[in-house]
VEXDRENDO-166279 format. One record per atom (N, C-alpha, C): x, y, z; residue in three letters. Coordinates in steps of 0.1 Angstrom, whole numbers, plus 5000, padded with zeros to 4 digits. Layout:
REM residues N
XYZALA...
This chain:
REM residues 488
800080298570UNK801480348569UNK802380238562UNK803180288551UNK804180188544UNK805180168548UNK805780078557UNK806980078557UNK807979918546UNK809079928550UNK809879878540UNK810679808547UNK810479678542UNK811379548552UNK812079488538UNK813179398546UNK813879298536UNK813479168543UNK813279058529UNK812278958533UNK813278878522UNK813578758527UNK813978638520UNK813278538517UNK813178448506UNK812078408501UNK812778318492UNK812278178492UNK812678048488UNK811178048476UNK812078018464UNK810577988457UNK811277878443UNK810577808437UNK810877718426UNK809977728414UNK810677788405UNK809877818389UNK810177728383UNK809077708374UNK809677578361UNK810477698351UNK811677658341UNK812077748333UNK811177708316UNK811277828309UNK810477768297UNK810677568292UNK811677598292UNK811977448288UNK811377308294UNK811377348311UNK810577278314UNK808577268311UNK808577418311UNK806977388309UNK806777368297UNK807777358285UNK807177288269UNK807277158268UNK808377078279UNK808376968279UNK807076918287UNK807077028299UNK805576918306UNK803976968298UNK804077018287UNK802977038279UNK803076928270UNK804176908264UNK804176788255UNK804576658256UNK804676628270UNK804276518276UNK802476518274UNK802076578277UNK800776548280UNK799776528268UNK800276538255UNK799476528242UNK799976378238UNK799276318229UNK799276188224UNK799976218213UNK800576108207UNK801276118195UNK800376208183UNK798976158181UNK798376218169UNK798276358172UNK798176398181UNK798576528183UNK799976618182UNK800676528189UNK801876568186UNK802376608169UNK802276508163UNK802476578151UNK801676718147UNK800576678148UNK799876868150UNK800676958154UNK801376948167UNK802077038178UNK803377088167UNK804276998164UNK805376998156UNK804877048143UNK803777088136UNK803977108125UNK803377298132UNK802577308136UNK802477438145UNK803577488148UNK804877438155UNK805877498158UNK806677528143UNK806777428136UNK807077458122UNK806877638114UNK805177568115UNK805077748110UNK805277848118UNK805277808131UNK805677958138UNK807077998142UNK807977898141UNK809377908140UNK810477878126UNK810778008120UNK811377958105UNK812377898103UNK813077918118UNK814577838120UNK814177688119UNK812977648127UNK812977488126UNK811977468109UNK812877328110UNK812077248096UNK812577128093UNK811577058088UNK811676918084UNK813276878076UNK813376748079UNK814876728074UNK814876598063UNK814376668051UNK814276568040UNK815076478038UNK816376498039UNK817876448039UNK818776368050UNK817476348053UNK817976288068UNK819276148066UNK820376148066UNK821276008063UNK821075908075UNK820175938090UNK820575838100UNK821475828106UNK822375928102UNK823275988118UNK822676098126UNK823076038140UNK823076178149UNK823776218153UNK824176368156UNK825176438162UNK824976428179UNK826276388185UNK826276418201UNK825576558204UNK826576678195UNK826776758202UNK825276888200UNK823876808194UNK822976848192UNK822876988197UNK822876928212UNK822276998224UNK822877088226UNK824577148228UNK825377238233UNK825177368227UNK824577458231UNK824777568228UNK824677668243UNK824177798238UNK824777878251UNK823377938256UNK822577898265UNK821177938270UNK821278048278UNK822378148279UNK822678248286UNK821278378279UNK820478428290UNK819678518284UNK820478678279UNK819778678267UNK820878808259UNK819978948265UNK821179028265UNK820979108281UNK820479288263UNK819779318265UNK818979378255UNK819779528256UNK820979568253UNK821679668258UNK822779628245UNK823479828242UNK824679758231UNK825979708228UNK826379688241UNK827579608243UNK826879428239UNK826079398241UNK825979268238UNK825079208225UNK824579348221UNK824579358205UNK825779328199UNK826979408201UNK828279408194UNK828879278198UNK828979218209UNK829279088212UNK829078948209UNK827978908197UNK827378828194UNK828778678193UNK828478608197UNK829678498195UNK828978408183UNK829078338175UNK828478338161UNK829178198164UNK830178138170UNK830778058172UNK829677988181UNK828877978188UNK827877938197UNK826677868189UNK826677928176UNK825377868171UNK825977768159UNK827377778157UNK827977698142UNK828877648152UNK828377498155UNK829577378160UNK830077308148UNK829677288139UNK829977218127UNK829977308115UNK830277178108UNK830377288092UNK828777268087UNK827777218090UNK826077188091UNK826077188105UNK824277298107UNK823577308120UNK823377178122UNK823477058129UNK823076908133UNK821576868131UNK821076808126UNK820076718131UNK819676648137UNK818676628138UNK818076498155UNK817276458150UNK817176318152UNK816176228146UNK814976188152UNK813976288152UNK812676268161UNK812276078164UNK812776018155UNK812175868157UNK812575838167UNK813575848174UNK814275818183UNK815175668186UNK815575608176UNK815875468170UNK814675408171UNK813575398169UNK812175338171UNK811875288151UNK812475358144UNK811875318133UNK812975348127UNK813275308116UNK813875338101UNK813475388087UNK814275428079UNK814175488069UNK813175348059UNK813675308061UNK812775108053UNK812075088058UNK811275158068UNK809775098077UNK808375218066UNK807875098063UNK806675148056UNK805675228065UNK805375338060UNK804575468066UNK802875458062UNK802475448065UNK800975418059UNK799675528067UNK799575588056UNK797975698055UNK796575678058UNK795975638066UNK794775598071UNK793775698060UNK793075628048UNK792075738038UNK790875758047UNK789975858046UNK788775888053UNK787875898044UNK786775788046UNK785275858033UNK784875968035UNK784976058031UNK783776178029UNK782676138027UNK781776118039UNK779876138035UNK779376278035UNK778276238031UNK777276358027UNK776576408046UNK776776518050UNK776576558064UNK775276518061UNK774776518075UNK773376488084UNK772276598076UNK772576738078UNK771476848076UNK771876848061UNK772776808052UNK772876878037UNK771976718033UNK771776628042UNK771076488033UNK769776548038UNK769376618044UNK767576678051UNK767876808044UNK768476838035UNK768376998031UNK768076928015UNK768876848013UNK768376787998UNK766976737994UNK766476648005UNK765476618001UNK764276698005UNK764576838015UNK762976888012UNK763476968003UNK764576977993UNK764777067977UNK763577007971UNK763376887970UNK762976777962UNK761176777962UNK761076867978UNK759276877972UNK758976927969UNK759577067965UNK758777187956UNK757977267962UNK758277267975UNK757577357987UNK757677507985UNK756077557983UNK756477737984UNK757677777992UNK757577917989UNK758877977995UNK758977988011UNK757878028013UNK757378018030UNK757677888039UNK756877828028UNK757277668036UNK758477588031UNK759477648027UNK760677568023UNK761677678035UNK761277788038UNK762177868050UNK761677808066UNK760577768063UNK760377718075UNK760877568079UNK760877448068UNK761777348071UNK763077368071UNK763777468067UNK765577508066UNK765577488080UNK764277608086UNK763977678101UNK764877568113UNK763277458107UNK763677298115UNK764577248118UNK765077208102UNK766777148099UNK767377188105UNK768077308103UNK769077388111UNK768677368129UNK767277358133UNK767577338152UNK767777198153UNK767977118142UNK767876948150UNK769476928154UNK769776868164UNK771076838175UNK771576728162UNK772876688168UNK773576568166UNK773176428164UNK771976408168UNK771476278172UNK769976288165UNK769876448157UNK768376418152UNK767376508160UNK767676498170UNK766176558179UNK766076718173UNK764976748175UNK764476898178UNK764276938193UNK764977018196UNK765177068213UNK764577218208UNK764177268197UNK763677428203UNK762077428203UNK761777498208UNK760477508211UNK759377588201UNK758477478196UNK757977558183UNK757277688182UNK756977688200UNK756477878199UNK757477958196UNK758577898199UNK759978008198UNK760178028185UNK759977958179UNK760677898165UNK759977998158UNK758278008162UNK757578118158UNK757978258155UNK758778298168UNK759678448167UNK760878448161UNK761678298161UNK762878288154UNK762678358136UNK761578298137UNK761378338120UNK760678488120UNK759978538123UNK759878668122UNK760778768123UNK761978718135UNK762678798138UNK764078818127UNK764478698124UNK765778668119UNK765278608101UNK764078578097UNK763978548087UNK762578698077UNK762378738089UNK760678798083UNK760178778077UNK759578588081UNK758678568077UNK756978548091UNK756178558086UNK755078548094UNK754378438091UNK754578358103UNK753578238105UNK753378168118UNK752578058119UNK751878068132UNK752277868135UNK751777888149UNK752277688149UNK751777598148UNK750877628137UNK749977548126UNK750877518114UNK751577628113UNK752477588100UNK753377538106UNK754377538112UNK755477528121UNK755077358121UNK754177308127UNK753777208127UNK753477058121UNK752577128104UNK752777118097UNK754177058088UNK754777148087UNK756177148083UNK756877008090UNK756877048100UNK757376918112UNK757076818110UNK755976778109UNK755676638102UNK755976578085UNK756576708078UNK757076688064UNK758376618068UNK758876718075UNK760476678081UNK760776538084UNK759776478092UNK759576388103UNK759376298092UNK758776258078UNK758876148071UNK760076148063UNK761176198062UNK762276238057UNK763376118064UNK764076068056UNK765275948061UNK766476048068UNK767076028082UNK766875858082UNK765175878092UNK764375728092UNK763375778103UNK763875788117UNK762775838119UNK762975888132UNK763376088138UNK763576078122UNK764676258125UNK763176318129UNK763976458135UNK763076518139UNK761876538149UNK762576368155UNK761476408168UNK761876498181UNK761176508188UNK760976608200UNK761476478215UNK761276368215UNK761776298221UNK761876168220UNK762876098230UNK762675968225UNK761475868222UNK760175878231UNK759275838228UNK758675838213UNK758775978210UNK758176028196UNK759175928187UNK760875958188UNK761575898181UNK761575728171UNK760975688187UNK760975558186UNK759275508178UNK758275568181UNK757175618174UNK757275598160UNK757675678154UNK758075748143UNK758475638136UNK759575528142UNK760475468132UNK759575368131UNK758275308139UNK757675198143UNK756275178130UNK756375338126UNK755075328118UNK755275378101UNK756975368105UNK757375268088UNK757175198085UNK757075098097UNK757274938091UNK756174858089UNK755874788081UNK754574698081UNK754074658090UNK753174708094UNK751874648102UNK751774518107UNK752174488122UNK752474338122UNK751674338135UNK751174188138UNK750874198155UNK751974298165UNK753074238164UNK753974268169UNK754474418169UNK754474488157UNK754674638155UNK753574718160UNK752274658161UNK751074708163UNK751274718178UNK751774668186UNK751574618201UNK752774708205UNK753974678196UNK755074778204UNK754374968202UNK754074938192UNK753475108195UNK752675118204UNK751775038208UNK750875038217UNK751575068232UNK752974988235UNK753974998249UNK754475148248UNK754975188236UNK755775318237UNK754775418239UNK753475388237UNK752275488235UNK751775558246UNK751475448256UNK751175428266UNK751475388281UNK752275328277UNK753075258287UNK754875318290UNK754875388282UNK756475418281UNK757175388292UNK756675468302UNK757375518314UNK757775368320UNK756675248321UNK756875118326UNK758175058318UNK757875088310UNK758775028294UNK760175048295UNK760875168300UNK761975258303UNK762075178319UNK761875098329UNK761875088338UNK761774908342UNK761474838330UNK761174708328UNK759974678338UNK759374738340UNK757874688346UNK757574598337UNK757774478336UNK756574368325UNK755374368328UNK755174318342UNK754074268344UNK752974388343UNK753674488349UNK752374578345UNK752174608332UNK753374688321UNK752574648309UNK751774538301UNK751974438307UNK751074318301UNK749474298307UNK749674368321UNK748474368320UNK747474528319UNK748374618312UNK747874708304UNK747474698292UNK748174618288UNK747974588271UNK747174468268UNK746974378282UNK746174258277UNK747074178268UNK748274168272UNK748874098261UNK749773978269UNK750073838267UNK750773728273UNK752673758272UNK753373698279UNK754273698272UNK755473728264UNK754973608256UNK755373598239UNK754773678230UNK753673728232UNK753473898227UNK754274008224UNK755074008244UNK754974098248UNK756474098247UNK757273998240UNK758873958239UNK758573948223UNK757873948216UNK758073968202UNK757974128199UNK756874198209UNK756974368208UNK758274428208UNK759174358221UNK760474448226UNK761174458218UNK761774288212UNK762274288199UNK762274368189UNK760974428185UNK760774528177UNK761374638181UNK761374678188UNK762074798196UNK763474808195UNK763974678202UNK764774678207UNK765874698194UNK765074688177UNK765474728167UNK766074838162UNK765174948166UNK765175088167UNK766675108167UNK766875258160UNK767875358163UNK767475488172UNK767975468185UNK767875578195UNK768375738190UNK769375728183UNK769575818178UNK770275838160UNK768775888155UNK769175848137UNK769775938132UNK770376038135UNK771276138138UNK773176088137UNK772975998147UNK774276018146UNK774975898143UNK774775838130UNK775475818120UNK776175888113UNK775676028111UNK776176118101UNK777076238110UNK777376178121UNK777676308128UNK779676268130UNK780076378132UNK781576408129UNK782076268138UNK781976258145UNK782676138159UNK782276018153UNK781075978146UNK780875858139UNK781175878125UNK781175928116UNK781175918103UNK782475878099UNK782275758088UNK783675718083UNK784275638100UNK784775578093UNK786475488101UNK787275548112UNK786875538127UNK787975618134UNK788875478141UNK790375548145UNK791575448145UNK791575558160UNK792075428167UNK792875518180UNK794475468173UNK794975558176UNK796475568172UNK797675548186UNK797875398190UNK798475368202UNK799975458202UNK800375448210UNK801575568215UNK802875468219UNK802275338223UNK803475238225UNK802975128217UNK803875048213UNK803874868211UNK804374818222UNK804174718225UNK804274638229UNK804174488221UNK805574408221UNK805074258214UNK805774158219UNK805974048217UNK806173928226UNK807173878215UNK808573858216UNK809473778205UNK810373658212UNK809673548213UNK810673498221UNK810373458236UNK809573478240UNK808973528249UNK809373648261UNK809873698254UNK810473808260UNK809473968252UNK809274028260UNK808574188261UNK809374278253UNK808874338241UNK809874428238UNK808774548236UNK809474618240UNK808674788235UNK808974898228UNK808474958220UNK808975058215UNK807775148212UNK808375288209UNK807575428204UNK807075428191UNK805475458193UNK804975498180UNK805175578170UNK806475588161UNK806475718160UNK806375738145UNK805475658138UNK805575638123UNK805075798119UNK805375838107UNK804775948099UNK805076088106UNK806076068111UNK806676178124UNK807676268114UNK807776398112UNK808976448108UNK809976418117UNK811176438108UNK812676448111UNK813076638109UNK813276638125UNK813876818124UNK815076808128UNK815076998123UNK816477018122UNK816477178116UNK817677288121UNK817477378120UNK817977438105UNK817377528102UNK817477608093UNK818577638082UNK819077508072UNK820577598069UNK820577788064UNK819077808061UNK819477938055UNK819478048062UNK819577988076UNK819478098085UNK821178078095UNK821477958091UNK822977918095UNK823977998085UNK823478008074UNK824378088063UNK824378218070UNK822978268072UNK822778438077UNK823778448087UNK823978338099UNK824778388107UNK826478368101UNK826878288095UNK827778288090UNK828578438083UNK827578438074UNK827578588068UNK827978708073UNK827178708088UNK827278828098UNK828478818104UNK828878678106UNK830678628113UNK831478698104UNK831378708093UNK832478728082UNK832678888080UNK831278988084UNK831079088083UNK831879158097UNK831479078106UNK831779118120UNK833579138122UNK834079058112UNK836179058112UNK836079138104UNK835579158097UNK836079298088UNK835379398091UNK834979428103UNK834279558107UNK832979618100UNK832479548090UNK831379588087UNK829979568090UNK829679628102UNK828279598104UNK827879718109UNK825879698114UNK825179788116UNK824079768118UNK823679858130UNK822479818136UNK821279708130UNK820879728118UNK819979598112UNK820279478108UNK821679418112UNK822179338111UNK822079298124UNK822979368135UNK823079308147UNK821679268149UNK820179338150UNK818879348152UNK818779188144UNK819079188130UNK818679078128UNK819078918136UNK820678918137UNK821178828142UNK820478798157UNK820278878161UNK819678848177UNK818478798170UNK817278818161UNK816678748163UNK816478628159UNK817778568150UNK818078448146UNK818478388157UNK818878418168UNK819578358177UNK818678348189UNK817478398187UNK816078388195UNK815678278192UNK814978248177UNK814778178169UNK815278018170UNK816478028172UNK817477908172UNK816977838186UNK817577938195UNK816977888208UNK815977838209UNK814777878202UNK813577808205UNK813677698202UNK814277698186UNK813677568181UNK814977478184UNK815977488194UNK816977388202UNK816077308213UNK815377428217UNK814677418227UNK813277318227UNK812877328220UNK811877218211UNK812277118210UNK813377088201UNK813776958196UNK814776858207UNK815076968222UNK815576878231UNK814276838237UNK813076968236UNK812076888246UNK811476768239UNK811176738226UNK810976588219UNK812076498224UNK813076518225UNK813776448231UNK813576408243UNK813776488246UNK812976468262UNK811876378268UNK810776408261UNK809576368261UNK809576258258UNK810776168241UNK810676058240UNK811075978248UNK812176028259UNK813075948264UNK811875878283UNK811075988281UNK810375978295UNK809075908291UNK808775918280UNK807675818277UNK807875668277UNK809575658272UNK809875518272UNK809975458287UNK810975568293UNK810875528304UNK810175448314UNK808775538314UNK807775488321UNK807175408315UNK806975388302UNK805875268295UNK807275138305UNK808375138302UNK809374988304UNK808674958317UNK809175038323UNK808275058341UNK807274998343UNK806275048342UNK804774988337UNK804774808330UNK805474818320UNK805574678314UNK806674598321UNK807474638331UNK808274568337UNK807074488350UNK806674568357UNK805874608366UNK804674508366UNK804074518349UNK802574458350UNK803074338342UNK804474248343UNK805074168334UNK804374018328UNK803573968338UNK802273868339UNK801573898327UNK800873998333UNK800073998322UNK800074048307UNK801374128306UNK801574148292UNK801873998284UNK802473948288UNK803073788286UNK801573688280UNK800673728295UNK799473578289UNK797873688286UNK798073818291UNK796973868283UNK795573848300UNK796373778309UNK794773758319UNK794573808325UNK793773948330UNK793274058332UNK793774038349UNK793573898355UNK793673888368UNK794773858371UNK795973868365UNK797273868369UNK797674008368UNK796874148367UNK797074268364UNK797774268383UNK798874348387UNK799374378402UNK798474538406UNK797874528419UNK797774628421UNK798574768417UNK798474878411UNK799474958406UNK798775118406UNK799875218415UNK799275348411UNK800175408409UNK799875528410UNK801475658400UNK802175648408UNK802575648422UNK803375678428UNK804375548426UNK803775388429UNK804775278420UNK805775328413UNK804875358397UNK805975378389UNK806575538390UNK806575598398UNK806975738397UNK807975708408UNK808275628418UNK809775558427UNK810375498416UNK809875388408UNK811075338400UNK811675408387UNK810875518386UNK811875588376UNK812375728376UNK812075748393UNK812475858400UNK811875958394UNK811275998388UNK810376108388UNK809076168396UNK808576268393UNK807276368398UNK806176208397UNK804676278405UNK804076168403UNK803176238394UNK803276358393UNK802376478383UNK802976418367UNK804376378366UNK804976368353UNK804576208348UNK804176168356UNK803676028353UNK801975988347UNK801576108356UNK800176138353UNK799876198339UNK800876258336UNK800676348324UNK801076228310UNK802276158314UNK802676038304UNK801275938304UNK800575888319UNK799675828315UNK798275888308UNK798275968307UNK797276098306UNK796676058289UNK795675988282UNK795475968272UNK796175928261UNK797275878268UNK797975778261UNK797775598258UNK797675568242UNK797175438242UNK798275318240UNK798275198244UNK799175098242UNK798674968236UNK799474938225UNK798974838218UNK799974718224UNK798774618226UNK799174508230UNK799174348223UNK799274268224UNK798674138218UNK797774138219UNK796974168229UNK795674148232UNK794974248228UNK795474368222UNK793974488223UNK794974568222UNK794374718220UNK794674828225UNK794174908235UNK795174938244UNK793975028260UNK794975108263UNK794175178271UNK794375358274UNK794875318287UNK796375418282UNK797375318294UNK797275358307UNK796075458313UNK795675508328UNK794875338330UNK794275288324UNK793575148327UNK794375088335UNK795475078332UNK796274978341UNK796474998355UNK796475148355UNK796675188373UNK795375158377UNK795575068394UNK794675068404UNK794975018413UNK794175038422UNK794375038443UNK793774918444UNK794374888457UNK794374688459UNK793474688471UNK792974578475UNK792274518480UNK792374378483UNK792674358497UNK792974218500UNK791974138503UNK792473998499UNK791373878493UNK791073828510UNK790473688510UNK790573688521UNK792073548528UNK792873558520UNK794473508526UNK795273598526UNK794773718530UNK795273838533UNK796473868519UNK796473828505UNK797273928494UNK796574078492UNK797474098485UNK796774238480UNK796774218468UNK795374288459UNK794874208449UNK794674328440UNK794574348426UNK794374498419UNK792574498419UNK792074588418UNK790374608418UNK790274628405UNK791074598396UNK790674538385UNK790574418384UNK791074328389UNK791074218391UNK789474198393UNK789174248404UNK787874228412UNK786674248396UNK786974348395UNK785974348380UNK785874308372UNK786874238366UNK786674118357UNK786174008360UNK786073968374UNK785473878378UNK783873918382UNK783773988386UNK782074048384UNK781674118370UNK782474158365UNK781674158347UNK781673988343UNK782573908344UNK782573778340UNK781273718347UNK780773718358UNK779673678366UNK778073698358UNK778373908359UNK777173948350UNK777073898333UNK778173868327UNK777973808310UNK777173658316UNK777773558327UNK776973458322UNK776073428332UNK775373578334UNK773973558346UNK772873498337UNK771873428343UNK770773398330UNK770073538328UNK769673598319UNK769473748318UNK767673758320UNK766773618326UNK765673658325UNK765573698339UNK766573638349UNK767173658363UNK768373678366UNK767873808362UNK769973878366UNK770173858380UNK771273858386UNK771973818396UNK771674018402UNK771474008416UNK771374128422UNK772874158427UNK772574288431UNK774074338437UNK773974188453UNK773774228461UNK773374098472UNK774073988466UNK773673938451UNK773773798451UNK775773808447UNK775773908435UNK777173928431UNK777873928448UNK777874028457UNK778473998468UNK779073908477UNK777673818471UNK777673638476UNK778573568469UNK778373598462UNK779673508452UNK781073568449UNK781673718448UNK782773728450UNK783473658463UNK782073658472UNK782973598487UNK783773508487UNK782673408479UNK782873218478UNK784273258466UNK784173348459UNK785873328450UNK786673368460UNK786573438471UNK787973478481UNK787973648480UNK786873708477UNK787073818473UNK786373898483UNK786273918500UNK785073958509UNK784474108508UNK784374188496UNK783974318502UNK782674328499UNK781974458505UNK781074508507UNK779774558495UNK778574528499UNK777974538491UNK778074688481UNK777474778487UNK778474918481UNK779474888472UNK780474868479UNK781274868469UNK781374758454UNK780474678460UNK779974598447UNK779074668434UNK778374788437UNK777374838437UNK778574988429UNK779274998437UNK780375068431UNK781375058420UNK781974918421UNK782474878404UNK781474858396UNK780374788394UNK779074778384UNK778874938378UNK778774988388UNK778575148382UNK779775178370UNK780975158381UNK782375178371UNK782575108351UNK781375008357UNK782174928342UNK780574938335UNK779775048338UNK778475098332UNK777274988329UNK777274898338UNK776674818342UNK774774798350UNK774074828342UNK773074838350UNK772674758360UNK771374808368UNK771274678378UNK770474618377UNK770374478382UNK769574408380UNK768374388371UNK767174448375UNK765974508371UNK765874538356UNK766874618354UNK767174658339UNK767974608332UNK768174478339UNK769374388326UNK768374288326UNK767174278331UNK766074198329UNK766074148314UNK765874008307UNK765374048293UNK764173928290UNK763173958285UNK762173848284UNK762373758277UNK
């Protein structure tokens, strides 16, 4: 049975404005220009402002966000006076005083190499392989991954080609072919796994005791090999050793994956593009926004004329429906792109905020650079002193990079949970890891230090925690254990 109550109800929406601003909080600067030039084409009112003189207008922001009520009294109503505060729509200077018109802008060039499969598509051009067996190495080429390997299965590969090529053949040819492939640069391509990979590249090289014996470990032994068993492979192979430390070396030569040189994430020169500076003048901290090669927006004059036009039309009584129709959508238009350019505003003003915070906060160590004067620090810290969400903090820390004197790092690094020593401070657990990565760099590496022993000795620094959790930063900073940081 339906019946029908009155119900009151407390609820909180974000308004558009808010959720473009908490979207573009969350992208990094090199994106950001992406984002802005996207809005560009999808908005004709907004556009770049060639003419920018380096004034800004106060009254950027004032216009009337009242939602236009879709009926014809407020068609006829249009106030034209809401969108023309001046005699020019204003500008805003996306830099946000961060840079000037005299600060040199600089283009990062990219080499163009020749891709992975078009350098393995050229050279089986080059053997003059019947037609059959030049579709069946394309076959190959085309299934090898990123890194080189072949992951499909050559019975499959069997029906791949009958099905999608019609050709017929069997995995004798398939095979065949595979091994054409497989002597093809760089070495190594084409194998089926790492074992084979490393194989493959071993029986390029000139015949040496040494190359002769590492093939012999990969051959046979792999599994020990992957696991640092010495002693058993040595006395698999009958070999001492200085044998058996001249073999690894050879190995230890190897490209795990000959692939991906040529692959998009490696090829050519990549730049992280930091989102803050930070520099030291004086010895004082100064910060500022990355905001080089950024347009300067600003709205449309030719669409300020249109509404102009329609004011002039509107006192002398001459208008009509496809005018009014148009003006509303200029005044849609406007909105947006008001709405845009306060949310960069916005966004600039809250990124600074929080980076000062942060650099007020972690003041030590921006000054000398020593990891262990880092203060325990998490979002909620800086999200009290700048009075904000701790969600909006997350999103500013959120893949954002900061260039420092010392480096550039990804400004979520800095936050972390404390742990007290034993004179009861509270200490950051980064802290704690630099001091056990420092430990493991100068363990003697033929006897790495075990988790047990690391435990032992944060103690003696004043550091008392638990093996686990020793066992737990090592993991954090990708650190193997023991066993496998072995080196002969």
């Amino acid at each position: 049975m339906l019946n029908q109550s009155l119900q009151q109800k407390l609820l909180q929406k974000l308004s558009p404005q808010q959720i473009l601003l908490m979207k573009l909080l969350q992208i990094p600067s090199m994106a950001l220009e992406q984002r802005i030039k996207q809005e560009i084409e999808e908005n004709p009112v907004l556009e770049i402002d060639e003419e920018y003189d380096g004034k800004e207008d106060d009254n950027s922001d004032e216009y009337d966000d009242t939602p236009q009520e879709k009926n014809e009294d407020s068609q006829n109503d249009v106030d034209i006076h809401d969108y023309l505060d001046d005699d020019d729509v204003p500008s805003y200077r996306l830099n946000a005083g961060n840079t000037s018109a005299s600060d040199e802008h600089r283009d990062m060039p990219m080499v163009a190499d020749t891709g992975f499969i078009e350098l393995l598509l050229s050279q089986l051009e080059i053997k003059n392989l019947p037609v059959q067996k030049l579709t069946i190495g394309k076959t190959i080429i085309g299934n090898l991954d990123e890194a080189g390997y072949l992951q499909r299965d050559l019975t499959a590969m069997v029906d791949d080609l009958a099905f999608t090529q019609g050709v017929s053949s069997n995995l004798e040819e398939i095979e065949q072919m595979l091994r054409v492939v497989q002597g093809f640069e760089p070495a190594g391509v084409g194998a089926r796994t790492l074992q084979e990979c490393l194989i493959l590249q071993l029986k390029r090289l000139d015949i040496s005791p040494s190359v002769k014996l590492a093939i012999t470990i990969l051959d046979r032994c792999f599994e020990d090999f992957s696991k640092k068993h010495y002693d058993k492979i040595m006395k698999r192979t009958h070999s001492d050793e200085e044998e058996l430390r001249n073999a690894i070396s050879e190995i230890l030569k190897l490209n795990p994956k000959p692939g991906s040189a040529f692959s998009p994430s490696t090829a050519g020169n990549q730049y992280v593009i930091p989102d803050f500076i930070i520099e030291i003048k004086d010895g004082i901290l100064e910060l500022s926004l990355n905001q080089r090669n950024m347009p300067e927006l600003r709205l449309s004059r030719t669409y300020t004329e249109m509404l102009e036009t329609y004011g002039e039309n509107k006192n002398r009584k001459e208008k009509n429906d496809s005018q009014r129709d148009a003006v509303i959508f200029i005044k849609q238009k406007i909105d947006s792109a008001r709405w845009f350019i306060e949310a960069i505003k916005q966004r600039q003003d809250t990124l600074y905020l929080t980076m000062k915070a942060i650099m007020d906060y972690q003041q030590k160590y921006f000054l000398e650079g020593d990891e262990t004067k880092l203060r325990p620090m998490i979002l909620k810290d800086i999200a009290e002193i700048v009075s904000l969400d701790i969600s909006t903090i997350s999103r500013v820390a959120n893949s954002k990079y900061v260039q420092t004197p010392y480096g550039t790092f990804l400004l979520k690094s800095f936050f972390s949970e404390s742990l007290q020593n034993d004179q009861g401070e509270e200490v950051s657990t980064r802290e704690i890891k630099k001091i056990l990565s420092d430990c493991i760099a100068a363990e003697d590496k033929s006897k790495p230090l075990t988790d047990e022993e690391l435990t032992a000795i944060l103690k003696q620094k004043g550091y008392p925690i638990a093996r686990r959790t020793v066992a737990k930063y090592r993991e954090l900073l990708n650190i193997a254990v023991a066993r496998l940081r072995k080196v002969m």
